[in-house]
N, C-alpha and C positions, 0 to 999 in steps of 0.2 A: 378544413375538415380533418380529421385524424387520419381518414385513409387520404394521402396527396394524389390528386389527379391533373395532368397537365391540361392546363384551360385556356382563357383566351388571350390574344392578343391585344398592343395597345398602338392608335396609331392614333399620329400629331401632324397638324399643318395650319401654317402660317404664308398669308399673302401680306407681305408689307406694301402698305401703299401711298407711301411717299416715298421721296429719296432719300437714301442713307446720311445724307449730308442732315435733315431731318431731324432722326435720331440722335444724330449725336451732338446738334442741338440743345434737343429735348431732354432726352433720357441720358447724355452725358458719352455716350456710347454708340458706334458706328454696328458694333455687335448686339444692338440692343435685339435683334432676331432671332439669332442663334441661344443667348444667354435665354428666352423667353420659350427656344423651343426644347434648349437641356432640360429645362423645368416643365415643359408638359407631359415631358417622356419619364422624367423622376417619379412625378405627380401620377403616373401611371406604371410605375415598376411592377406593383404587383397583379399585372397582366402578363408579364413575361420577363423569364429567367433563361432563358437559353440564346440569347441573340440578340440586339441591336444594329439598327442602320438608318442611317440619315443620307437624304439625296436631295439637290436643292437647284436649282436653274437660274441663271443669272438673263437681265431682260437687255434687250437692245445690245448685243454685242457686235463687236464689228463681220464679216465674215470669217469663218476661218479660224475664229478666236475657239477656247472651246466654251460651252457652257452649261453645259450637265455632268453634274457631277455626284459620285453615289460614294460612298464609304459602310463598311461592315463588320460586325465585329460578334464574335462566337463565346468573346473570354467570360471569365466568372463573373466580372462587374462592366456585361460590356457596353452598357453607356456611355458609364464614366471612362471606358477603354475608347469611346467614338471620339469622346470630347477633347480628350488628353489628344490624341493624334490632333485633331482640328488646333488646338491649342498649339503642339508642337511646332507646326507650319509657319503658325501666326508670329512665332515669336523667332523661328529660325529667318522669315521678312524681317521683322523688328532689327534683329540682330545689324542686319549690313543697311537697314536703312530706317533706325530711332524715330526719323522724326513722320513715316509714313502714317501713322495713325490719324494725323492732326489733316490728312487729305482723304477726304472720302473716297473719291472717285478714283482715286489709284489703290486701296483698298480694296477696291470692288476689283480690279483690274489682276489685280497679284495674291492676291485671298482664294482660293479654289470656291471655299464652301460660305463664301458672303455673295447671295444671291437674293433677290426679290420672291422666290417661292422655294419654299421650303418644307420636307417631307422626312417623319419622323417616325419609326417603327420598332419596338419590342415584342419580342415573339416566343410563343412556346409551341414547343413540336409536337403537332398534333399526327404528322408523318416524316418519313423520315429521321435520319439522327440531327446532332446540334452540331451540323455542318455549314459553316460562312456560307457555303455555297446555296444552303438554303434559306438563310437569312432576307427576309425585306431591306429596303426594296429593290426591285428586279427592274434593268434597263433595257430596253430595245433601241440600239441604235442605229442612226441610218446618214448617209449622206445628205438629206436634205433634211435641213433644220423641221419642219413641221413633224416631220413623221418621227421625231426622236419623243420616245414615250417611258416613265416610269413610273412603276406601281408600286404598292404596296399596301396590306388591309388585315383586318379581322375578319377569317372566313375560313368556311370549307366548302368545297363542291363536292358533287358527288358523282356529275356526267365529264368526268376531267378527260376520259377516254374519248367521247364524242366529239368533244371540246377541242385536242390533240386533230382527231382523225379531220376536220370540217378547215383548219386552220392550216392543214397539209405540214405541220410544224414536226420536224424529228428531232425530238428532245433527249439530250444525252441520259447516260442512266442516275446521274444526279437528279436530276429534273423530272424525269418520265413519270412518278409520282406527284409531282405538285399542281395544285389545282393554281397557287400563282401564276407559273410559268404558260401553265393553259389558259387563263384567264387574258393575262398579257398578249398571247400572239393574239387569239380572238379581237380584241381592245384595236391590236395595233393594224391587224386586218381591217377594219372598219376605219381607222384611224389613213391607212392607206388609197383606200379605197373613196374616203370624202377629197383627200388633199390629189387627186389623181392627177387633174390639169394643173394645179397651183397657183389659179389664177385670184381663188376667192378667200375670204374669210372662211375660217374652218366652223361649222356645224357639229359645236359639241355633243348638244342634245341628240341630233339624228344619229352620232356614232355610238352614242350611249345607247338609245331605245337599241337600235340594231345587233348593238354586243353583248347587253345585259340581259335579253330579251331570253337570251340560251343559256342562261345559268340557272344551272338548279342546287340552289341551298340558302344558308342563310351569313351575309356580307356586308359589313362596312369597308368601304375602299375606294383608296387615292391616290389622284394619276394627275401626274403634273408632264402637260405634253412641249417639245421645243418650238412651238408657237407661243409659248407664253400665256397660253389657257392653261385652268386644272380644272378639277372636279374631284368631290366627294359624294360617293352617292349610300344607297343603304337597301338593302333586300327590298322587295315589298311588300313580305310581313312583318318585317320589323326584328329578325331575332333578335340580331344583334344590334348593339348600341349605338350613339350617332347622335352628337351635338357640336352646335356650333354658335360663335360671336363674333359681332361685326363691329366696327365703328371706323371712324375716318382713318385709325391712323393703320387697321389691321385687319386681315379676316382670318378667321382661328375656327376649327372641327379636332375635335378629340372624342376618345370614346369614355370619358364618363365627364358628366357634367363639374363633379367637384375639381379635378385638375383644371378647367378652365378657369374656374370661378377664382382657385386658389392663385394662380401663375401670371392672372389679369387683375386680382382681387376687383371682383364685379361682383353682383348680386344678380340671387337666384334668375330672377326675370330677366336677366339680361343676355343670360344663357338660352339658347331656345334647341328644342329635339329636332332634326331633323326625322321627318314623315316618311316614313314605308314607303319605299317607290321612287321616293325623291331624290334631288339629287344639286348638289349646290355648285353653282356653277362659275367661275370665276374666268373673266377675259383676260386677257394680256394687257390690255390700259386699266385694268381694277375695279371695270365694274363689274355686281356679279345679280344673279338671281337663281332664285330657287326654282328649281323646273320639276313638272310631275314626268316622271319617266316610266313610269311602269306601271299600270292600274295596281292601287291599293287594293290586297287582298285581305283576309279576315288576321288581326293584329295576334300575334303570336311570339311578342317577344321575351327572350330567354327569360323566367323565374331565375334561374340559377345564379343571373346578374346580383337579383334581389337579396336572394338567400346566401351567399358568397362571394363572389367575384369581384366584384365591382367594391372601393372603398365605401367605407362607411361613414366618412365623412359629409356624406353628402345627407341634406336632413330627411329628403324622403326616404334614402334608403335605409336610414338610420330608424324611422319611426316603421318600417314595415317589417324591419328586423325585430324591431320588436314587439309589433304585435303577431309576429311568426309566435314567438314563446309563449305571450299572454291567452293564444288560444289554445297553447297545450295545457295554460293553468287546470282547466275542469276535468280534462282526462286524468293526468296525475294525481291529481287530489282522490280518484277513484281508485287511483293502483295503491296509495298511500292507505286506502281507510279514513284520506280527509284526516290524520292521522300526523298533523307536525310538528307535533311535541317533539316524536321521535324520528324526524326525519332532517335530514343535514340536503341542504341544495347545492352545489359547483358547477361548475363546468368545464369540457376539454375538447377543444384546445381554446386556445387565448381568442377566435375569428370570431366563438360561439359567445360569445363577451354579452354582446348587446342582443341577441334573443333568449340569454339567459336574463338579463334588467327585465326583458319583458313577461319571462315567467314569474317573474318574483314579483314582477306589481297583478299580473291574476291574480297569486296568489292572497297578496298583502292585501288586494279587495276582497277576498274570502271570511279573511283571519278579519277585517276589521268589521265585516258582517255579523259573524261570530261575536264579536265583543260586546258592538250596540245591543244585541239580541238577549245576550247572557244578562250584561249590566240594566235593562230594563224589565229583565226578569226576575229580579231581584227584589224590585221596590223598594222598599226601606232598609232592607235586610244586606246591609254592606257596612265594611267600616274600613279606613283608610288604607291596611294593610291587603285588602282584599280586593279593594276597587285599584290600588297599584298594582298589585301583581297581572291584572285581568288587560289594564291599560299598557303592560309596559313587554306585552306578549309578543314576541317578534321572527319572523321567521328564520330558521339556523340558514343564515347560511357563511361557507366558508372555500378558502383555494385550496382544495386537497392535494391538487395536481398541479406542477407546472413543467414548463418542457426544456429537460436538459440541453444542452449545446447538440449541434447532430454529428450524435454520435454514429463512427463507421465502425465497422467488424474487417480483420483480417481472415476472421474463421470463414470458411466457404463448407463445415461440415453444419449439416438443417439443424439439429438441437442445440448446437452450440449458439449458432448464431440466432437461434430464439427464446435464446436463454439472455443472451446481448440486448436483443430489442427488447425485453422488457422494462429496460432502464433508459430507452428514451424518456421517460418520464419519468419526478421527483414526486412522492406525497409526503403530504403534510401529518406527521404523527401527533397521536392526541386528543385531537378532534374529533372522532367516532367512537361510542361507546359499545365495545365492540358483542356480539348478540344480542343488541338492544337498536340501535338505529338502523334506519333503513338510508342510503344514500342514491340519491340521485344527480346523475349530471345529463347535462346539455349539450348535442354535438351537431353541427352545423346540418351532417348528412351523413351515413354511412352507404359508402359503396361495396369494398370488401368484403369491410367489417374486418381484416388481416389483424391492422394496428388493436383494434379491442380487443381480440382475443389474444394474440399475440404477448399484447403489451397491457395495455388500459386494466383490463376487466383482471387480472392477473395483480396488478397491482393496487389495484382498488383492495379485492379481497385481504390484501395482508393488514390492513383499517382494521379488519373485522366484524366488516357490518352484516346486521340480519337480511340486509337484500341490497341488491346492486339495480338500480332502475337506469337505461339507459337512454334517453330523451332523443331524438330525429327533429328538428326542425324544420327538413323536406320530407315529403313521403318517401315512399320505396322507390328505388330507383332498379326502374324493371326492365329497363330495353335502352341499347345503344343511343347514343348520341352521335348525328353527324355533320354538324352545323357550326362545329369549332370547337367541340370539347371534346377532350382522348379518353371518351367512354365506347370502344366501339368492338367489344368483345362479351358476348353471354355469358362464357362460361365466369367470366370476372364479378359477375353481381353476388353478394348473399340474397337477393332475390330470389334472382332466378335456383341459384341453389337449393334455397327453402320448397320453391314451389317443385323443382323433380322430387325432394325427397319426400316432399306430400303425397305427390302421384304414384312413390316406390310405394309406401306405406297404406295406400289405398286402394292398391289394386289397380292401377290406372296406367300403367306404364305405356299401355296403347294409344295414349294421348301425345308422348311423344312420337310415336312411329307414325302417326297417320298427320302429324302438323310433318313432320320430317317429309312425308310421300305428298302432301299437297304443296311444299315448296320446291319440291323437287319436278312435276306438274307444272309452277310456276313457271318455272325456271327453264324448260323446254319448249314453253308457249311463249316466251319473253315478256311475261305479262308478272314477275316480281313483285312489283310495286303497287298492283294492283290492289292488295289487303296488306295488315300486319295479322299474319298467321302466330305468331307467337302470342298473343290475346287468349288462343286457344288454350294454351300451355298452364295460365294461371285464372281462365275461366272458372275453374272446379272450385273456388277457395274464396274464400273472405281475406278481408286485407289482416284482419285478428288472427288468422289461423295462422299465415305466412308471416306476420310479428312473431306467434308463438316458437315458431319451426325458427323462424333467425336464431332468436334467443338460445334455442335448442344449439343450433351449430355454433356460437357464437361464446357458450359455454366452457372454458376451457377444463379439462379432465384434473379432478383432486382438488377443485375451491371450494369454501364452503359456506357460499351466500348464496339463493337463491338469482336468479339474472331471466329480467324480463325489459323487452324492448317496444317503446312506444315513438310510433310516428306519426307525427302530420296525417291530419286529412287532406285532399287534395282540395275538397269543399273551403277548409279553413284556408289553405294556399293561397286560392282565389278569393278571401275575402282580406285576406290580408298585403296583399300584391296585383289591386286588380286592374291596373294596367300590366302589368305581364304574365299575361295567361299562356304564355309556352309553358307545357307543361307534356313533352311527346316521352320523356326520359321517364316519366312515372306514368303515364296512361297511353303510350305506344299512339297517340293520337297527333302524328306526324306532318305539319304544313305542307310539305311538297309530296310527292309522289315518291319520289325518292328514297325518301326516309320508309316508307314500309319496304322497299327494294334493299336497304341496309340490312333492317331489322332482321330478316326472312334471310337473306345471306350468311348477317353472324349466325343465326340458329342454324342454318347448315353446314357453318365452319365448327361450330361446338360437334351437332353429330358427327362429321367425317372427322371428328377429330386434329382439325386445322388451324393451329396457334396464328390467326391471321386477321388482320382488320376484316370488318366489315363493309369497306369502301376502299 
């Protein structure tokens, strides 16, 4: 999307289940694990750019030996920074002893990160800064092997205080923020508390129902414990993502199905969702099964996957990204006048690619409407040059924009430096005939809206075109996110901007002070979560009029095209994404409890004037 927002996370695991002797065998390679798990985490980069970490547990060791082992990395490219170190090791063994490779079991023995389970994590900071220290995954160690646990997932909570306070855990001030490290003691509480006597096999499921049972938000995550079990389990709405593949020689969970498919090359069916609630469970001898852990509640997973996140490689998400654009075909054709003689189509940025393919084939079912209709209205009355011209009508379209190198600024003075960001982006001259074409582009989602005005809508106009149409393939994005996305401040939306200055301009400004005094109300009866009072806030308005008012702000002073903004219905949303109907960020209609407890907080960190999450 043009405005960058840090989103979600990507996490990878692999149970190998055979012996490494096996491997390298087979696949040529004693590392055939590792090599399989660098490439689930590549396969999912763009989940996270602030951090990498791999953590892996070797099986059957003698006492004493160690066997979990975690590594982490904060740098610019820090996968390939995890891998290089793993690398380094491997080859500083090689060095004084060549021919170790060709023995399996002394590889396992002197290899730190050649283990039988292994645990793969890329992150973006949804708290916190891009500090190692808050990097996945997180250890809990302990003197007796069972009780040694580590985690790592795609998630946010949002009860991490109750979570802290029930686990009696005092977490330094690195940590005191992280819903991980609350996560973790909970887990490992439970985890302590099965293994008490240590006489029996460990009871994954029952530490699981017991731990996860207290979480409130939306989670994929994976815990490989020093008994030689793991688990991957998944909210029980489903936000977030959760797939997994099995077969004899391996068991693999990643959050988007195309990295598996790709790094195992399987097909689709081969890959299967893990279910809301559930949770996959793997023993220390390799067998495993999928357990229900948490009653399925009403399925609510993240839209945002659909609409950006998540590669597009994948073919469903591929075919819903495009019919996101095909059902914006009918609206545009209306802002156009149906009108595409004179109208040039693009889009920006490059993510918005494949729901722009889908407006254009709307469209192109319109225009070739149009055709049949005209040509059979005609009846005899054509002749070759006129039946060509009709047939060979095609809709403009073209790359006006594409996106420079990212560019930095040394200026820290505001004009200068937005004088700078306009030339994130390059266009393409020529192409618009300028007071005569209207242009329209496509952009995944506007949150800001910063980068359009700033940049985009600023550089478009020096085209020259008679109007700037600027296309949303999500609706409005009206309310916090707290479930893994760092959307979680009000005053940050052109939303919600649009709708106060509705309320200035209407006489209504009483609408904020009285959602203000009922959260504040809330908030002394500890009953927050109770509503999302911020509904109140954009109750007065059609989703048209707060298009209008965006547009209005979004407008930069001295262009001279006309600039109107159309987005997504939520109606169209859910017919084109209808397995993921999470859709709380644009209709405030929030799965847990929680999330109205967020929402109702940011609106009273905006009034007090409080630069502060909402969680």
């Amino acid at each position: 999307m043009s405005d960058a927002i840090k989103h979600e996370c990507g996490l990878a695991f692999i149970r190998l289940r055979k012996p490494f002797s096996y491997y390298q065998q087979k696949y040529g390679s004693v590392f055939y694990g590792l090599n399989k798990l660098y490439l689930l985490m590549e396969k999912q980069h763009n989940r996270g750019q602030d951090g990498a970490g791999v953590a892996t547990v070797k099986l059957n060791t003698e006492p004493g030996v160690p066997f979990m082992h975690r590594i982490r990395s904060a740098a610019p490219q820090a996968i390939g920074d995890v891998f290089a170190k793993i690398r380094d090791e491997i080859q500083e063994i090689e060095k004084y002893q060549p021919e170790i490779t060709k023995y399996p079991g002394l590889m396992k023995g002197h290899v730190r990160f050649l283990g039988e389970l292994m645990m793969g994590h890329i992150r973006y900071a949804t708290q916190g800064k891009n500090n190692v220290e808050l990097c996945h995954p997180f250890v809990r160690y302990n003197t007796i092997p069972a009780r040694n646990l580590t985690m790592a997932g795609n998630f946010n909570l949002i009860n991490t205080d109750e979570l802290f306070a029930f686990s009696k855990a005092e977490p330094g001030d690195v940590h005191k923020n992280s819903d991980l490290a609350a996560m973790l003691e909970v887990v490992h509480h439970f985890l302590a508390k099965e293994d008490s006597d240590g006489t029996k096999e460990l009871d994954v499921r029952k530490i699981l129902q017991q731990a996860f049972s207290m979480f409130d938000g939306g989670y994929h995550t994976c815990g490989l414990i020093g008994s030689g079990d793991a688990f991957v389990i998944r909210d029980p709405h489903g936000i977030r993502p959760s797939y997994y593949y099995i077969n004899d020689d391996v068991i693999v969970a990643a959050s988007e199905r195309a990295a598996i498919r790709t790094t195992f090359n399987v097909g689709e069916n081969e890959v299967l969702e893990l279910m809301p609630g559930n949770a996959l469970i793997v023993k220390n001898n390799g067998d495993y099964s999928i357990e229900q852990i948490l009653e399925p509640k009403e399925r609510k997973a993240c839209s945002f996957e659909r609409i950006y996140f998540s590669r597009g490689n994948d073919e469903k998400i591929y075919r819903e990204r495009t019919d996101l654009g095909r059902h914006l075909s009918g609206t545009v054709l209306k802002a156009i006048d149906n009108d595409l003689r004179n109208t040039i189509f693009s889009f920006i940025p490059n993510t918005a690619e494949v729901a722009f393919y889908g407006l254009v084939k709307g469209l192109e079912a319109y225009l070739n409407k149009i055709k049949v209709e005209r040509i059979l209205s005609w009846g005899n009355d054509y002749d070759e040059e006129k039946l060509s011209e009709m047939v060979n009508r095609r809709i403009r379209i073209d790359k006006i924009a594409t996106k420079d190198v990212k560019m930095r600024t040394f200026i820290t003075e505001d004009s200068s430096r937005n004088e700078m960001v306009q030339h994130v982006y390059d266009i393409t001259y020529g192409k618009v005939r300028p007071g005569i074409d209207t242009l329209v582009v496509i952009d995944d989602s506007i949150v800001r809206g910063t980068t359009l005005k700033e940049s985009i809508i600023k550089m478009l106009d020096r085209l020259g075109p008679k109007k700037i149409i600027v296309v949303s393939s999500a609706p409005q994005i009206r309310y916090p996110d707290c479930y893994g996305i760092d959307m979680s401040k009000m005053g940050d939306f052109v939303a919600f901007q649009a709708a106060i200055a509705l309320l200035k301009d209407h006489g209504k400004e009483h609408i904020l002070q009285e959602a203000y005094g009922l959260c504040k109300e809330l908030a002394r009866t500890n009953t927050l979560h109770a509503q999302n009072v911020v509904k109140n806030i954009y109750k007065p308005f059609t989703p048209e009029q707060i298009s209008a008012k965006i547009a209005e702000i979004l407008t930069p002073k001295g262009i001279g095209a006309e600039v109107e903004v159309i987005y997504q219905s939520i109606e169209s949303l859910h017919a084109a994404c209808p397995n993921n109907l999470g859709d709380w960020y644009f209709t405030g209609n929030y799965p847990t409890p929680g999330g109205n407890r967020v929402v109702n907080k940011a609106f009273m960190n905006y009034m007090e004037g409080k630069n502060e999450r909402g969680y």
